[in-house]
Structures are given as C-alpha cells and as structure tokens.
MISE-366680 format. One record per atom (N, C-alpha, C, O, CB): x, z, y; residue number from 1; chain; atom name; residue in three letters. Coordinates in steps of 0.1 Angstrom, whole numbers. Atoms other than C-alpha are relative to their C-alpha. Glycine has a CB too. Layout:
! residues N
NODE     xx     zz     yy  num  chaine  atome  residu
NODE      X      Z      Y  NUM       A     CA     Ala
...
This chain:
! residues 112
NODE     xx     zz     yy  num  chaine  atome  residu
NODE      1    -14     -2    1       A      N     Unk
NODE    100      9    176    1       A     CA     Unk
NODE     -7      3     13    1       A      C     Unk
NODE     -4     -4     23    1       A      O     Unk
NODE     14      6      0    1       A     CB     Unk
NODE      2     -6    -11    2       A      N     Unk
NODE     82     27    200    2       A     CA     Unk
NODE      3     12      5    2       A      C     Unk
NODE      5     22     -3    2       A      O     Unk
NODE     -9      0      0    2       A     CB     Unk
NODE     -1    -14     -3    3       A      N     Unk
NODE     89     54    225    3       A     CA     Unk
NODE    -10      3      9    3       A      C     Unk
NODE    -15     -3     18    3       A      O     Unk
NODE     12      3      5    3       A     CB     Unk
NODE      4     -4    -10    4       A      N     Unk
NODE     72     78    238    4       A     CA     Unk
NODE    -14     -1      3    4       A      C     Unk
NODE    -20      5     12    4       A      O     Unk
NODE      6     -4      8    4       A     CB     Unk
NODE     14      7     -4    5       A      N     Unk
NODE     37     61    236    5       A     CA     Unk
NODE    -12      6    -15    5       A      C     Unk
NODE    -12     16    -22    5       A      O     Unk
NODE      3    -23      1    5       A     CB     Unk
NODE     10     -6     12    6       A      N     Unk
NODE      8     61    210    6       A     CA     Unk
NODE     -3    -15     -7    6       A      C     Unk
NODE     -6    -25     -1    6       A      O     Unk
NODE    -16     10      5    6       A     CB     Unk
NODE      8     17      4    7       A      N     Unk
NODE     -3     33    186    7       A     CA     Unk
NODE     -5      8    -12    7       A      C     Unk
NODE      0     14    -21    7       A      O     Unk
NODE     12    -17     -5    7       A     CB     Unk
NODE      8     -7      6    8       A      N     Unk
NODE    -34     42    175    8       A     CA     Unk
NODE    -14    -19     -9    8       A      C     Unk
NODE    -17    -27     -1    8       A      O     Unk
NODE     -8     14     15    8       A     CB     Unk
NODE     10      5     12    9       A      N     Unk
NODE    -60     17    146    9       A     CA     Unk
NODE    -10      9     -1    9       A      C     Unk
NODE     -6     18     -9    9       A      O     Unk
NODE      6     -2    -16    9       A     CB     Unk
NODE     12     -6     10   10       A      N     Unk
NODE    -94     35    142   10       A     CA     Unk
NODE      2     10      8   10       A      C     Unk
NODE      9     10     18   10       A      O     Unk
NODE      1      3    -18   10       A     CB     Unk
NODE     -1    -15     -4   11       A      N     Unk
NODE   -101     74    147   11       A     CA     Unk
NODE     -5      6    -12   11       A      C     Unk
NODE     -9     -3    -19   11       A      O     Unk
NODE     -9      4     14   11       A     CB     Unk
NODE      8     -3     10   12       A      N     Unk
NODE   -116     95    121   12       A     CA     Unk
NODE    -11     -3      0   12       A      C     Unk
NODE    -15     -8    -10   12       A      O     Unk
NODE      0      9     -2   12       A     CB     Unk
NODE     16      3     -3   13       A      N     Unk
NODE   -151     92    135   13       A     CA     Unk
NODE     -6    -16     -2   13       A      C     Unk
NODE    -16    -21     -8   13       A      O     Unk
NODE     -2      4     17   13       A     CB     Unk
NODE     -3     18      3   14       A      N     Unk
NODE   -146     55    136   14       A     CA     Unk
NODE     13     -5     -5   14       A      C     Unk
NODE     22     -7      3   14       A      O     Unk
NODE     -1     -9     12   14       A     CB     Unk
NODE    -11      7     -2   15       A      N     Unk
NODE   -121     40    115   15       A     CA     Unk
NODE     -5    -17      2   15       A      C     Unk
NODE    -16    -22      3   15       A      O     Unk
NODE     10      3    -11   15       A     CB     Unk
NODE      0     11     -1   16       A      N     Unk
NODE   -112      7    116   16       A     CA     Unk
NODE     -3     -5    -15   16       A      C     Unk
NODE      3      0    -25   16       A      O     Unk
NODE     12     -3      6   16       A     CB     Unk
NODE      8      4     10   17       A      N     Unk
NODE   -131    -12     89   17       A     CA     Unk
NODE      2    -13      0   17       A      C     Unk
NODE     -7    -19     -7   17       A      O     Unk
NODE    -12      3     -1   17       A     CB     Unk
NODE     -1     15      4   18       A      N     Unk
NODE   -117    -49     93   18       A     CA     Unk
NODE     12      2     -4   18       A      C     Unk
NODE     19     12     -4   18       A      O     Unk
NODE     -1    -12     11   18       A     CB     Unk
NODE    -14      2      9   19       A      N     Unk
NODE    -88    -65     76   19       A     CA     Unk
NODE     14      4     15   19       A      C     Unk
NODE     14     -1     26   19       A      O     Unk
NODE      1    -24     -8   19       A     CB     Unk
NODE    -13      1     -9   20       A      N     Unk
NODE    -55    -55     95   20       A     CA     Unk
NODE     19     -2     -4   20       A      C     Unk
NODE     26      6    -10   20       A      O     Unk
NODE     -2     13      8   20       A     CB     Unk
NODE    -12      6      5   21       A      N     Unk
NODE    -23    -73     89   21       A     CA     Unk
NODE     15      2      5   21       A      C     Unk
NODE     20     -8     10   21       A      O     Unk
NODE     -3    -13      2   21       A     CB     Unk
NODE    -12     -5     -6   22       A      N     Unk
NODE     11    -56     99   22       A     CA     Unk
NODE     12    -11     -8   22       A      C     Unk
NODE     15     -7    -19   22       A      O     Unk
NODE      2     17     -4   22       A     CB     Unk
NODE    -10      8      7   23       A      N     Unk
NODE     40    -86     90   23       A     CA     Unk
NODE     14      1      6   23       A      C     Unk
NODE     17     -2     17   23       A      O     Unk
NODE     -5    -15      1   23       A     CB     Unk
NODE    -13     -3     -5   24       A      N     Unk
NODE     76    -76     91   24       A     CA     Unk
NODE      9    -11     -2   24       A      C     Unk
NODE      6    -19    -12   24       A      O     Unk
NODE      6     13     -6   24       A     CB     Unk
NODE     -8     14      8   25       A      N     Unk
NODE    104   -105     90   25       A     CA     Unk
NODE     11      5      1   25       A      C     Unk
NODE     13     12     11   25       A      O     Unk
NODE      0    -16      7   25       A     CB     Unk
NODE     -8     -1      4   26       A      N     Unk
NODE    131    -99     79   26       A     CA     Unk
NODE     10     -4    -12   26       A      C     Unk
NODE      5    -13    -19   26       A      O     Unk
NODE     -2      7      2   26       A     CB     Unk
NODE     -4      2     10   27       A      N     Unk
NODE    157   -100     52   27       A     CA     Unk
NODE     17      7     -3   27       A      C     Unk
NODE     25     12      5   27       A      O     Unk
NODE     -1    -15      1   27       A     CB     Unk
NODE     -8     -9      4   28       A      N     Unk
NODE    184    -85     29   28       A     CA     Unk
NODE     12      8     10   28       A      C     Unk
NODE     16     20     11   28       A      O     Unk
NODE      4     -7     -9   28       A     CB     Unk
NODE     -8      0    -11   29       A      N     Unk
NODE    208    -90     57   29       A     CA     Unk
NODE      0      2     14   29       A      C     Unk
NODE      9     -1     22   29       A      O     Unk
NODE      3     -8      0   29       A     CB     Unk
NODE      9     -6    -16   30       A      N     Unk
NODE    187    -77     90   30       A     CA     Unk
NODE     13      8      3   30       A      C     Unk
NODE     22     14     -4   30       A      O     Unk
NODE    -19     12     -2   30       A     CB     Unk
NODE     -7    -18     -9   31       A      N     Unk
NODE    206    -52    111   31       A     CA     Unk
NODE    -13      8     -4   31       A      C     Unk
NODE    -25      4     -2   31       A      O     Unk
NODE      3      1     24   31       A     CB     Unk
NODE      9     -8      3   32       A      N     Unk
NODE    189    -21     97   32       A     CA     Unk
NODE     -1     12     11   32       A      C     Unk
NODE      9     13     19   32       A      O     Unk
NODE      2      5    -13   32       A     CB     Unk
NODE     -1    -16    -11   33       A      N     Unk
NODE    180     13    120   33       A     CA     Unk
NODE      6      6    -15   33       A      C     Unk
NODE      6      1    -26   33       A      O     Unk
NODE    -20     10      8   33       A     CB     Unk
NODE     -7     -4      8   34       A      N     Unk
NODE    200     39    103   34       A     CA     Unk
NODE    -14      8     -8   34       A      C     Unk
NODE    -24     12     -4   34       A      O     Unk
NODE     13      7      6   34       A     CB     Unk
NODE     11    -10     11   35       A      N     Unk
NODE    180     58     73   35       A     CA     Unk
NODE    -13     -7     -3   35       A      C     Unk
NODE    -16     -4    -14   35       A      O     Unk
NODE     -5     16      5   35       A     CB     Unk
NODE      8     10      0   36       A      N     Unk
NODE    151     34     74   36       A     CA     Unk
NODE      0     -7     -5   36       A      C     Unk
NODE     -7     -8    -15   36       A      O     Unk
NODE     -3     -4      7   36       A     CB     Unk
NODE     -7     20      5   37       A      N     Unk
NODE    167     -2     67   37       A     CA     Unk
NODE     -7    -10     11   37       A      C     Unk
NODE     -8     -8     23   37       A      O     Unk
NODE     -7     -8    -21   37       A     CB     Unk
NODE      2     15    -13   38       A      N     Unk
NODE    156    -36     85   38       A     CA     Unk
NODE    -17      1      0   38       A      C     Unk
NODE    -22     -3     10   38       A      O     Unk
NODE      6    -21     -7   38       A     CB     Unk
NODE     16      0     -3   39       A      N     Unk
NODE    115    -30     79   39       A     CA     Unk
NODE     -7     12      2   39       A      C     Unk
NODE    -11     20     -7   39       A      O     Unk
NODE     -8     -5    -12   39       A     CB     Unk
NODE      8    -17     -2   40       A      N     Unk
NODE     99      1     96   40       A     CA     Unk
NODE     -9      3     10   40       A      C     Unk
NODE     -4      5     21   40       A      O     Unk
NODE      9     11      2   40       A     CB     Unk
NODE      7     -4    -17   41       A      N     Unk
NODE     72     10    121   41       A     CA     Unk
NODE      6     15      0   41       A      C     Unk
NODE      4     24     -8   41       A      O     Unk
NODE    -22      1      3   41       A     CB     Unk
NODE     -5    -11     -5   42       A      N     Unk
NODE     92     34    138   42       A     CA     Unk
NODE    -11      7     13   42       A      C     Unk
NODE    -18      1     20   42       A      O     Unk
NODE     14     -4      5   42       A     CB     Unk
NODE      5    -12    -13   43       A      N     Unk
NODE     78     65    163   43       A     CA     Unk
NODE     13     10      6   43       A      C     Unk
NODE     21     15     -2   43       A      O     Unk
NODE    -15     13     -8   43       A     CB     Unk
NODE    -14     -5      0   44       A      N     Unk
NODE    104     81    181   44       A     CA     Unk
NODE     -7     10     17   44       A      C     Unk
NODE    -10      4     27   44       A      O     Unk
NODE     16    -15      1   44       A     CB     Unk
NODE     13     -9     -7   45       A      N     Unk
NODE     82    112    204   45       A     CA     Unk
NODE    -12     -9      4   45       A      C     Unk
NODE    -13    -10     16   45       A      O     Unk
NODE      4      8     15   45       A     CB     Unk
NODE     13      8      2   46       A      N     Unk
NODE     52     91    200   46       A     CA     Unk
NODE     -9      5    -11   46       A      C     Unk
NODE     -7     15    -17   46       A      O     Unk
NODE      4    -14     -4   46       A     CB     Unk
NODE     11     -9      7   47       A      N     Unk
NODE     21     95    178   47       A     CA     Unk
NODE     -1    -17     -9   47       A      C     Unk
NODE      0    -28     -5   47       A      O     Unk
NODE    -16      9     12   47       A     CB     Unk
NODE      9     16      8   48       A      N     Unk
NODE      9     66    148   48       A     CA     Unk
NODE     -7      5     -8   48       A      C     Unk
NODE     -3     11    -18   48       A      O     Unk
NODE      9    -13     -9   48       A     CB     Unk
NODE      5     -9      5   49       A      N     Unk
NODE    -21     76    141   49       A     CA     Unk
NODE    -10    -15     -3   49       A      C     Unk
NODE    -16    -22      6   49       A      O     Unk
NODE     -3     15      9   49       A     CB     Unk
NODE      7     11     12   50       A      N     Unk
NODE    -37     48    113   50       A     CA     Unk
NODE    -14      7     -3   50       A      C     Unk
NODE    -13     18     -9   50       A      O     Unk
NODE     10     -2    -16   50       A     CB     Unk
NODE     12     -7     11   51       A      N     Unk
NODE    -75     57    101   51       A     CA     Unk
NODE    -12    -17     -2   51       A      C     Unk
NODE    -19    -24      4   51       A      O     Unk
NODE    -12     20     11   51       A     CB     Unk
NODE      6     13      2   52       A      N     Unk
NODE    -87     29     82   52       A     CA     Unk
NODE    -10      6    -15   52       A      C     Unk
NODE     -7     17    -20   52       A      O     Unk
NODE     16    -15     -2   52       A     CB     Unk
NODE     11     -4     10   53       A      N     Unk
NODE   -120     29     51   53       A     CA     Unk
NODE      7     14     -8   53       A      C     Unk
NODE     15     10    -16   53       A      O     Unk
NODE     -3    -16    -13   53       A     CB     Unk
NODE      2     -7      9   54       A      N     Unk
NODE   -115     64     34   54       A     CA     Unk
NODE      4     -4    -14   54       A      C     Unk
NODE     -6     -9    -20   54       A      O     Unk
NODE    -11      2      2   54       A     CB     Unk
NODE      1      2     16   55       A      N     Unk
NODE   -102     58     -4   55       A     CA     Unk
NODE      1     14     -6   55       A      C     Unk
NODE      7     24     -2   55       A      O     Unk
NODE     12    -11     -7   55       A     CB     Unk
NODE     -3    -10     11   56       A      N     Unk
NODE   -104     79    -32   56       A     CA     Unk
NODE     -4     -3    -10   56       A      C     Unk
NODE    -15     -7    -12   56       A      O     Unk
NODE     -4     13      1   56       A     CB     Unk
NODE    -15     -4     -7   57       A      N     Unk
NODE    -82     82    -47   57       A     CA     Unk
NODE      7    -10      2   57       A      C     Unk
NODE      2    -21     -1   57       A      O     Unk
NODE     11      9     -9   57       A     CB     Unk
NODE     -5      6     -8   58       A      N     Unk
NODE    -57     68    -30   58       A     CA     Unk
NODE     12     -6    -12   58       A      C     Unk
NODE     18    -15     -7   58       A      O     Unk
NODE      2      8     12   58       A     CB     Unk
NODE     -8      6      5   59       A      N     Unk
NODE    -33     61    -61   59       A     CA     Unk
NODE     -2      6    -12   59       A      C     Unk
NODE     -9     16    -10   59       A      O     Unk
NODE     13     -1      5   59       A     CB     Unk
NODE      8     -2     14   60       A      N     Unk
NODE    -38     66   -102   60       A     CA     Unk
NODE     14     -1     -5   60       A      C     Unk
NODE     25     -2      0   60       A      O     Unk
NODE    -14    -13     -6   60       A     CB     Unk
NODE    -14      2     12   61       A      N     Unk
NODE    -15     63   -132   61       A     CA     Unk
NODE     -9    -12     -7   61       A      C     Unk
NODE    -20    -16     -6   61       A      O     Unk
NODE      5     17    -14   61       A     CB     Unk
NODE      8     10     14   62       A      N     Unk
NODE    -23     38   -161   62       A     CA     Unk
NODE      0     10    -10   62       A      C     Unk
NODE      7     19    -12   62       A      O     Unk
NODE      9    -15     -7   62       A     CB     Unk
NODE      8    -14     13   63       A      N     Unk
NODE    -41     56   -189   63       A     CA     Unk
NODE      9    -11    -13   63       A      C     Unk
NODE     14     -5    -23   63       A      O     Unk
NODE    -29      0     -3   63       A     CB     Unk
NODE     -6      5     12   64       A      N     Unk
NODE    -25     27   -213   64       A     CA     Unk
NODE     15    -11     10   64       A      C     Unk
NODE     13    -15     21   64       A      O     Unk
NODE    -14    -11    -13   64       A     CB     Unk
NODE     -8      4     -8   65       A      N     Unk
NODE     10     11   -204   65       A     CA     Unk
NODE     -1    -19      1   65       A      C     Unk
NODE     -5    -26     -8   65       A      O     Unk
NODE     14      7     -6   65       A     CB     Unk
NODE      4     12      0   66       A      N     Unk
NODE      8    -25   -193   66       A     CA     Unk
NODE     11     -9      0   66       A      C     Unk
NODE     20     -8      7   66       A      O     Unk
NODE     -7     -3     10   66       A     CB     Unk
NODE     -8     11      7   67       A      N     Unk
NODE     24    -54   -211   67       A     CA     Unk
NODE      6     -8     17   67       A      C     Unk
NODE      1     -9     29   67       A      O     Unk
NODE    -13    -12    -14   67       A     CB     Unk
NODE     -5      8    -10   68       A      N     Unk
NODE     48    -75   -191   68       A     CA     Unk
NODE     -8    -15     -4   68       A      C     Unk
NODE     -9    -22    -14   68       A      O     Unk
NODE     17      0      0   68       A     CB     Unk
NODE      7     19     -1   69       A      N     Unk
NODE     31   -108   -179   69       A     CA     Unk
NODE    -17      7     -2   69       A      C     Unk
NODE    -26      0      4   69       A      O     Unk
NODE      8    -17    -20   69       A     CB     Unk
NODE     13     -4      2   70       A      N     Unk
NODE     -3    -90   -188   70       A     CA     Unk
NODE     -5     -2      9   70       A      C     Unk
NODE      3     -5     18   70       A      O     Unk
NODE     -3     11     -3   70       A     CB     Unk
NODE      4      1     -8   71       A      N     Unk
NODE    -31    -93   -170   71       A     CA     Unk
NODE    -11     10      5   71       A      C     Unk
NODE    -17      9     16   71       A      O     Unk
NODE     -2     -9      0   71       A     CB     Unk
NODE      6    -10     -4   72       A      N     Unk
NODE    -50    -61   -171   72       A     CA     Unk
NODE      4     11      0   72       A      C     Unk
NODE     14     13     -6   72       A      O     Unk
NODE     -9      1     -4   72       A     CB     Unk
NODE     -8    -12      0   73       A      N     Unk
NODE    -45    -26   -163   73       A     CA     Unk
NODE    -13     12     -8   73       A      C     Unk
NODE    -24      8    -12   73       A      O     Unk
NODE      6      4     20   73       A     CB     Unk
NODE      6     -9      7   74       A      N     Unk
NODE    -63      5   -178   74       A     CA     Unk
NODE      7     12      5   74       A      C     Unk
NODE     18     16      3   74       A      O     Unk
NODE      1     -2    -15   74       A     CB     Unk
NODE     -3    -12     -6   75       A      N     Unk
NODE    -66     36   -157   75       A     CA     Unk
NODE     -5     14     -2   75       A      C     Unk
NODE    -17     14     -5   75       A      O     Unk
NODE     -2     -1     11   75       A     CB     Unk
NODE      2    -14      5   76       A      N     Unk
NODE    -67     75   -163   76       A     CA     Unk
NODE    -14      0     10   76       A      C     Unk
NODE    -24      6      6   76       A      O     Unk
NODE     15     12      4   76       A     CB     Unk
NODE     13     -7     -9   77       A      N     Unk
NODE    -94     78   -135   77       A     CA     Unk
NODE    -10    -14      6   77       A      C     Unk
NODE     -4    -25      7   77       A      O     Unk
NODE      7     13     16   77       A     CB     Unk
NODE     11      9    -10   78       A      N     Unk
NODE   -121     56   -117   78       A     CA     Unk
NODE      8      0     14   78       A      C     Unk
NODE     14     10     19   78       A      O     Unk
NODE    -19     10      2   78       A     CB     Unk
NODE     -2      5    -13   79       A      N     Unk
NODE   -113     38    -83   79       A     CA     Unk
NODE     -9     -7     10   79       A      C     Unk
NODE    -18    -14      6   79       A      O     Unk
NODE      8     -8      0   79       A     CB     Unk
NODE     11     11     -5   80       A      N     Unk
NODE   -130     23    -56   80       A     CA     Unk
NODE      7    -12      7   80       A      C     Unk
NODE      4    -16     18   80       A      O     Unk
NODE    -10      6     12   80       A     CB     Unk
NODE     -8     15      0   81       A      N     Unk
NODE   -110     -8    -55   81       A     CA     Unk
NODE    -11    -10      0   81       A      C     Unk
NODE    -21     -9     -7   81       A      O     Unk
NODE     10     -4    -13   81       A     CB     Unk
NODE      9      9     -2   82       A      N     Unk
NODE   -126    -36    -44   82       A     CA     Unk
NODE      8    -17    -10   82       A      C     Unk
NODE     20    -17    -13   82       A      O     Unk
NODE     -2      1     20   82       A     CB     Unk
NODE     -5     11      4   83       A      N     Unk
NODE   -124    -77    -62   83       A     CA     Unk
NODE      9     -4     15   83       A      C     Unk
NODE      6      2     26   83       A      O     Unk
NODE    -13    -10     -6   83       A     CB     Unk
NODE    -14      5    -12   84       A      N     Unk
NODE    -93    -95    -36   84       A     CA     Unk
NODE      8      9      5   84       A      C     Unk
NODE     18      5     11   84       A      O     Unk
NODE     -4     -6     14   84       A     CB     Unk
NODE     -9     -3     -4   85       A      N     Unk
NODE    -80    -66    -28   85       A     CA     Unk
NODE     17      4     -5   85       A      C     Unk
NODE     19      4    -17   85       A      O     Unk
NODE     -7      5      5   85       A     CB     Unk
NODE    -17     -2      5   86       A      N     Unk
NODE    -38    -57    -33   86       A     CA     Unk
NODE      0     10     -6   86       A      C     Unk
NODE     -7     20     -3   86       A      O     Unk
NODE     11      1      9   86       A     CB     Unk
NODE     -4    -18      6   87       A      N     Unk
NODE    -24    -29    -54   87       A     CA     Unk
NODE     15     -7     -7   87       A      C     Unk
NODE     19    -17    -12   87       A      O     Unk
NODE    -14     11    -16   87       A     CB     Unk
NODE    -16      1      6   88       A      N     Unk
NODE     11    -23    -61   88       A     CA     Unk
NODE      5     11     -9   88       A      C     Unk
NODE      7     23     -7   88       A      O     Unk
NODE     11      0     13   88       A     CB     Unk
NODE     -7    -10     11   89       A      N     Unk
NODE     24    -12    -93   89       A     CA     Unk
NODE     14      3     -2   89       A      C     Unk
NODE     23     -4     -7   89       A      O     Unk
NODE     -3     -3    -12   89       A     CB     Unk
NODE    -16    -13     -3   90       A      N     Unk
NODE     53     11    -90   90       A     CA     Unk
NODE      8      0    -11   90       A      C     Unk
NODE      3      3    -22   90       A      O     Unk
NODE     -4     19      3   90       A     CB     Unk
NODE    -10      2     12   91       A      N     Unk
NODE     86      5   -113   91       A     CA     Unk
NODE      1     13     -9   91       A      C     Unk
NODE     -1     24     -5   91       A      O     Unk
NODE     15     -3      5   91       A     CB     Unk
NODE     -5    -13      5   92       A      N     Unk
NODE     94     28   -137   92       A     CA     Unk
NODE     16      4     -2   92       A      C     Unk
NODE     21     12     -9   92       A      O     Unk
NODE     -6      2    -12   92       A     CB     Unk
NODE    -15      4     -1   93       A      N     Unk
NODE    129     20   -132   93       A     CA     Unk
NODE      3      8     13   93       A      C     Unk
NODE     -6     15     19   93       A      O     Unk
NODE      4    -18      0   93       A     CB     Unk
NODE    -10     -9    -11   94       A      N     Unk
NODE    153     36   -104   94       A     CA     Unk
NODE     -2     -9     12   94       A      C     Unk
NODE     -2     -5     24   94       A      O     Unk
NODE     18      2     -5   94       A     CB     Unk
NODE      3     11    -14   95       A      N     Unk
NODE    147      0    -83   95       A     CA     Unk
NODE    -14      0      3   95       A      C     Unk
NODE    -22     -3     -5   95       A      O     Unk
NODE      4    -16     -1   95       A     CB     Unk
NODE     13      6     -5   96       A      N     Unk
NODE    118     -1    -60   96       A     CA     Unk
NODE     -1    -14      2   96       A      C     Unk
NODE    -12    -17      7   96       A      O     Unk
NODE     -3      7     13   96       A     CB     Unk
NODE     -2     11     -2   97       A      N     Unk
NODE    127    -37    -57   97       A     CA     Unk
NODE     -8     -8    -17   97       A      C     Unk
NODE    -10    -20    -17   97       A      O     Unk
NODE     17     -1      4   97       A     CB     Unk
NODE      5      6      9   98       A      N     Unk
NODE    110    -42    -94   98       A     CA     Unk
NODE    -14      6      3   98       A      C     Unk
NODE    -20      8     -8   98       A      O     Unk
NODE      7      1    -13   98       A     CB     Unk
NODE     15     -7     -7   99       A      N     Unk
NODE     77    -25    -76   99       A     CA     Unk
NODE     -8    -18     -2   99       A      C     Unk
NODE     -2    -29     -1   99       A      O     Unk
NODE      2      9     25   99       A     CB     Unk
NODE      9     15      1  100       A      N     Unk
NODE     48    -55    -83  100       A     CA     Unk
NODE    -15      1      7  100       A      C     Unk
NODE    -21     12      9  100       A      O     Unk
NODE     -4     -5    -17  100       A     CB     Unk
NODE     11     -5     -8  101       A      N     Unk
NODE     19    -63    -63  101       A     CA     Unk
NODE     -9    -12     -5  101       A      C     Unk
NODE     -3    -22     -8  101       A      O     Unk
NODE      2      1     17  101       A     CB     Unk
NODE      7      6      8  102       A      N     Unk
NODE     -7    -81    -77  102       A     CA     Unk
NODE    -17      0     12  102       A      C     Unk
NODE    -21      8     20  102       A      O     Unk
NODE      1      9    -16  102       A     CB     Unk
NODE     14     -3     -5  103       A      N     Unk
NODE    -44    -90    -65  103       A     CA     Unk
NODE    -12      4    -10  103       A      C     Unk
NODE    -12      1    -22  103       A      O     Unk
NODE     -4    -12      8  103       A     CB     Unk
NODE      9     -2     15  104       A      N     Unk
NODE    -75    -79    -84  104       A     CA     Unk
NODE    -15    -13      1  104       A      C     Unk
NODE    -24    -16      8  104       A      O     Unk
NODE     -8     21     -1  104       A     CB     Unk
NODE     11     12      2  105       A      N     Unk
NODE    -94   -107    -98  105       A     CA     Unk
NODE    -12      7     -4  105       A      C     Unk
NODE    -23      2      1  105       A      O     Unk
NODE      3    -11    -12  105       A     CB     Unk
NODE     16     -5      7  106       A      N     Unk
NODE   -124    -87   -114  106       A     CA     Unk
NODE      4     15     -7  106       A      C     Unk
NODE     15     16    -12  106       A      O     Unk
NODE     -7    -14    -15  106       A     CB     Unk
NODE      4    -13      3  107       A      N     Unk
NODE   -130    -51   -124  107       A     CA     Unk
NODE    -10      3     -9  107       A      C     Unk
NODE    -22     -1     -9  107       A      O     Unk
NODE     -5      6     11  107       A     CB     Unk
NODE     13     -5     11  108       A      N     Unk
NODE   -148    -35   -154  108       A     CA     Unk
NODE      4     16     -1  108       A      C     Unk
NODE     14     22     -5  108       A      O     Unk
NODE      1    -10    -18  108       A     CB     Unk
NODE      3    -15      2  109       A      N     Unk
NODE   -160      0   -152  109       A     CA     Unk
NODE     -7      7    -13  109       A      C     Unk
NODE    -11     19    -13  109       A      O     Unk
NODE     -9      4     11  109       A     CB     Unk
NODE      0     -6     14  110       A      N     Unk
NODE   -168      2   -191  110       A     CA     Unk
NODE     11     13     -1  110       A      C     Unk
NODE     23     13      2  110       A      O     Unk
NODE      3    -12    -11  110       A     CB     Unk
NODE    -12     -7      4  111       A      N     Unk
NODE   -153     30   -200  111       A     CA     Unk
NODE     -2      0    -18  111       A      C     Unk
NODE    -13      3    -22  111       A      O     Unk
NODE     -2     18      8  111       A     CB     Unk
NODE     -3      2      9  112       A      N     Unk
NODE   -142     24   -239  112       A     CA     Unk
NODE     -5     20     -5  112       A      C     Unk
NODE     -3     24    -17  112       A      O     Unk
NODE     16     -8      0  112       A     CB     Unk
C-alpha cells in the first residue's frame, strides 16, 4: 500500500509501451486488508495513475459460446489483440475463481 505518494507507469503523451510485470504472492490464507482481500495495489490519498498501449476495445463478448477444453473463441466485434498475448475469460457462474486465462496462439480475422 501506499500513502500519500504517487505511482505513476507512462503518461498519456507517453505511455509506457514495454512489458510490465506486477506479481502478487500470496495465498488463500494471507492476512487480507479489509474489503480488498490479500492481493491489491492499494492508494490511500495517493494517486495510481497506469497509461500503458491504448486498446480498443478493451473487452468483447463471444459471438458463439465456447466449448469446454476448446481451443478457439469467436467474437461479436474485432480486437487488436496481439499473438502471446493473455486474455481472461470471465465465468458465467457466480465464482470469479472459475475466471480462465489463456494465451493466444494465432488469430484469424476471417469473418465467416
């Protein structure tokens, strides 16, 4: 947690355009901050001010629903996702703990 200070990545004018890696450790059993839990960049009168590559958009639906164990997805809109990078697909269940994250091996912008 910080107080009081600023933790700043990038600016608008310049963001930051290399890989940057935030690793929390923890586990089920951490002492949590209250309302948070055990993993959180906290600000507490401070400023966190992130400006990293521009996306858009920044998050999609699936246009068809994707098989478990599958390996492709099929989206309502165009992305600019890049090949290696992460995306995490969001449960449709009540647990964020069945949330999946996956990397993307390869991209096809056919549209059917």
């Amino acid at each position: 947690m910080v107080r009081g200070g600023l933790l700043e990545v990038g600016t608008e004018q310049f963001p930051y355009t290399s890989k940057l890696v935030i690793t929390m450790h923890s586990n089920r059993s951490s002492p949590e901050i209250p309302i948070f839990g055990n993993k959180v960049i906290a600000m507490y009168n401070g400023v966190l001010d992130l400006h990293g590559i521009p996306r858009n958009p920044t998050w999609t639906e699936l246009d068809v629903t994707a098989d478990i164990g599958g390996t492709q997805l099929t989206l309502i809109r165009d992305v600019d996702w890049k090949v290696g990078e992460s995306i995490v697909i969001a449960p449709t269940g009540y647990f964020n703990t069945e949330a999946e994250e996956r990397i993307i091996t390869a991209i096809d912008n056919t549209n059917p």
